[in-house]
C-alpha positions as CSV (number, residue, x, y, z in Angstrom):
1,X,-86.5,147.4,-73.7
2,X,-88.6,144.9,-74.8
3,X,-89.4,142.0,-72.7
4,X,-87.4,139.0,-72.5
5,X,-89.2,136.2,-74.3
6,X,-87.8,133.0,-73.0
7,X,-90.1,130.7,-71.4
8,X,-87.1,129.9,-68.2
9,X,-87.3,132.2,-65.4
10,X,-84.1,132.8,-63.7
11,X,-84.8,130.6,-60.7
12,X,-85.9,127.2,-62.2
13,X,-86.3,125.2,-58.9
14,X,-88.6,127.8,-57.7
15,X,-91.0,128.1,-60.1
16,X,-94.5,126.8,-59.1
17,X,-96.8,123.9,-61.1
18,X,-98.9,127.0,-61.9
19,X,-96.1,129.2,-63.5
20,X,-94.8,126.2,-65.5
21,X,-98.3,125.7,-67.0
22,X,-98.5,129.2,-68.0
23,X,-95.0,129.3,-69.8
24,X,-95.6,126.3,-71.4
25,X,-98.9,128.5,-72.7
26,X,-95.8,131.1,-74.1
27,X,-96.3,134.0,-70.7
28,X,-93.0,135.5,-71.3
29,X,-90.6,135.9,-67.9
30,X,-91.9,139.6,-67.6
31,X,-95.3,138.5,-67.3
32,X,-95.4,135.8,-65.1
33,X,-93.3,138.0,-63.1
34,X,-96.1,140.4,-62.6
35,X,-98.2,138.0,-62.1
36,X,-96.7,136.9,-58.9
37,X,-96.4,140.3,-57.6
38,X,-99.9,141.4,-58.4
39,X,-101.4,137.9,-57.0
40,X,-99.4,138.3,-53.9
41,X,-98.0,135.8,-51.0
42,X,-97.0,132.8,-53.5
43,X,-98.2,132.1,-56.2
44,X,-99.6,128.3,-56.0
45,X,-102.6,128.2,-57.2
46,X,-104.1,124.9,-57.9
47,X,-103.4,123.4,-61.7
48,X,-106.2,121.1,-61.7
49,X,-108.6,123.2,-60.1
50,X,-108.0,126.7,-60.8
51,X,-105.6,127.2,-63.4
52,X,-106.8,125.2,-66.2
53,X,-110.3,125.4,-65.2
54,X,-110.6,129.3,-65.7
55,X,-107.9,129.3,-68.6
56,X,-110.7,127.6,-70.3
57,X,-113.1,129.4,-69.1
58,X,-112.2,132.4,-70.1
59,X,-111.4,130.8,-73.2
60,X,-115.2,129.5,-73.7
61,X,-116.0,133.3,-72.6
62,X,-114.5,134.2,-76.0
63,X,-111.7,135.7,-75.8
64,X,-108.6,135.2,-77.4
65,X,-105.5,134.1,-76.4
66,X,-104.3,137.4,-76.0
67,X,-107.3,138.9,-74.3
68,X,-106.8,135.7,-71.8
69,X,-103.0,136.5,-71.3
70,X,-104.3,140.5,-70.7
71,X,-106.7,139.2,-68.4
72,X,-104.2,136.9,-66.4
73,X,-101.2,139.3,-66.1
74,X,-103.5,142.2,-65.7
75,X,-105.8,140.7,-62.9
76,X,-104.0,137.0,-61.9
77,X,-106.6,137.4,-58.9
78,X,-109.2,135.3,-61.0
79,X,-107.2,132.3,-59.9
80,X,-109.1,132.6,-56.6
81,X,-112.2,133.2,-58.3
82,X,-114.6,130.3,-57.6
83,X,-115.8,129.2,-60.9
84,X,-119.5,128.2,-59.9
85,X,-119.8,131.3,-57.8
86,X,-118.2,133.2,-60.9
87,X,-119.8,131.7,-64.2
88,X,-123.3,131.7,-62.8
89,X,-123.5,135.7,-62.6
90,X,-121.6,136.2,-65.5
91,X,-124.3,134.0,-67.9
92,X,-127.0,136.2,-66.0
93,X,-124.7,139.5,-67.4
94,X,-124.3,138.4,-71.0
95,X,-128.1,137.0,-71.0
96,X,-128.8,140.3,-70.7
97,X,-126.7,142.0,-73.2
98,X,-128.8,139.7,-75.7
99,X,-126.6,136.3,-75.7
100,X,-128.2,133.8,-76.3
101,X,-128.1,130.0,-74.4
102,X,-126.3,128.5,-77.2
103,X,-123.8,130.7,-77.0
104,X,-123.5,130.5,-73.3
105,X,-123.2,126.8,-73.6
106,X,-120.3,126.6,-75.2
């Protein structure tokens, strides 16, 4: 059965800041779903400071909106990622796979 694709979980009242944003991004029901039972407790992460942050900067990362999506249902654990603590070691990684700093600047 394919997953349903409207953008309304069941329980409207309930959904959180953080699962608005993402079905406003299209994350079908299914997903964001599985997102709250992989990320565990509730899912509030903070819009302003997490969410959108590391949306983009995944997005900067290069990957598409797909690969984002992937990455959020998938692992919705990089919400509590810290992005300074993150980003930093991640440059370091692709700096040395040959990326240059232009690219990481982006």
């Amino acid at each position: 059965r394919a997953p349903r694709r409207s953008s309304v979980l069941d329980d409207d009242d309930a959904r959180t800041m953080a699962e608005a944003h993402l079905s406003s991004l299209g994350f079908w029901d299914d997903e964001l779903r599985r997102i709250k039972l992989r990320f565990g407790r509730s899912f509030e992460p903070n819009l302003e400071d997490k969410v959108k942050p590391i949306l983009q900067w995944l997005s900067e990362l290069g990957l598409t909106d797909l690969e984002v999506r992937k990455v959020v249902v998938e692992s919705p654990m990089v919400f509590r990622a810290r992005l300074e603590e993150t980003s930093k070691p991640v440059a370091l990684w692709l700096k040395g796979l040959g990326m240059g700093d232009s690219q990481l600047s982006r």
